[in-house]
N, C-alpha and C positions, 0 to 999 in steps of 0.2 A: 254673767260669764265670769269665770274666775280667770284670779291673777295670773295663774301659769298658763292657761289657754287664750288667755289675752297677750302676752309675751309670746307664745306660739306662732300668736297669727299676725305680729309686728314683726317677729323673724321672716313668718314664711312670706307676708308684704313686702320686705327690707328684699329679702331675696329676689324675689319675684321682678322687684322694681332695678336689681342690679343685673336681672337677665336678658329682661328687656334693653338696656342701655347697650348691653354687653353685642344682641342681637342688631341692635340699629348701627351699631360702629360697625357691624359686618355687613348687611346692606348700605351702608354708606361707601365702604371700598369697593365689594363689588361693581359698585354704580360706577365708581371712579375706574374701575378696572375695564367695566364692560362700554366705556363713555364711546370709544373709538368703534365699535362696531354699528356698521351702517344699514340702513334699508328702515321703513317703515313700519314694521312692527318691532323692532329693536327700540325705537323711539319711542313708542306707545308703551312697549312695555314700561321703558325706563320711566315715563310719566308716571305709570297707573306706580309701580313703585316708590315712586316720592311720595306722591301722594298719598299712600299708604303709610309709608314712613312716618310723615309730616303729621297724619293723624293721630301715629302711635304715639309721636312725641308728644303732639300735646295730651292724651289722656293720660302719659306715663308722667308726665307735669301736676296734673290734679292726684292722681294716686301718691306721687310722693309726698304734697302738700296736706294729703290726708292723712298719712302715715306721722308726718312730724306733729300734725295737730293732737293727734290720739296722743303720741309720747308727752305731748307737751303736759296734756288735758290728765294723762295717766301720774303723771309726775308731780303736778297741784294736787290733786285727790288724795293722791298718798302722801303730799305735805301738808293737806291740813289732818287730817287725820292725826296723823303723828304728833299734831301741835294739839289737836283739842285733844287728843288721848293719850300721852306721852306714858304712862303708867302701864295701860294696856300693849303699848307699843314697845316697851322693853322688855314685857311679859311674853310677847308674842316671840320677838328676836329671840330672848334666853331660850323658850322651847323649841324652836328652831333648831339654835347651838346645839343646844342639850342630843335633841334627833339626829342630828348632822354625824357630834361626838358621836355617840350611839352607835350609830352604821359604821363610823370607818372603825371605832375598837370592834366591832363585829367582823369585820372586815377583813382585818388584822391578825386576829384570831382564827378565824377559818383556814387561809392562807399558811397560819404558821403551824395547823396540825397536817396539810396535805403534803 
């Protein structure tokens, strides 16, 4: 897997993992909203929803714990690298720049004939 679509899918992870939160703070008020309404399937409901809840928490607990392992794990790889290769690695960066440069005076340029 490459570096950008490994970055991709530590975004789209990171996101994922903030929507989920995002979602359980909303079923959590509801829950607090709907507390006072009475009768026995109200209460059943409200069960099977915690319980729901309570399971999403904790797999949203192991997904994030995965997510920081991988950056962790992504961030050594790429420091030793850099240390056994420091030559190759400033070769890499310069072409980078160099490409970066490149696009935006392209960029630049386009922009200032239209």
């Amino acid at each position: 897997m490459s570096t950008n679509s490994n970055q991709a899918a530590a975004v789209t992870r990171e996101k994922l993992v903030e929507d989920v939160k995002v979602l359980t703070k909303d079923v959590q008020d509801l829950l607090k909203a709907t507390a006072t309404v009475v009768g026995e399937k109200a209460a059943e409901a409200r069960v099977k929803v915690e319980e729901s809840l309570k399971v999403a928490q904790d797999k949203l607990s192991v997904v994030q714990d995965s997510v920081k392992a991988k950056g962790r794990e992504a961030a050594a790889v790429t420091d030793e690298y850099v240390r056994d290769n420091p030559w190759s690695a400033v070769g890499i960066a310069a072409g980078v720049g160099f490409l970066l440069g490149l696009g935006f005076a392209a960029g630049t340029f386009l922009r200032r004939r239209d």
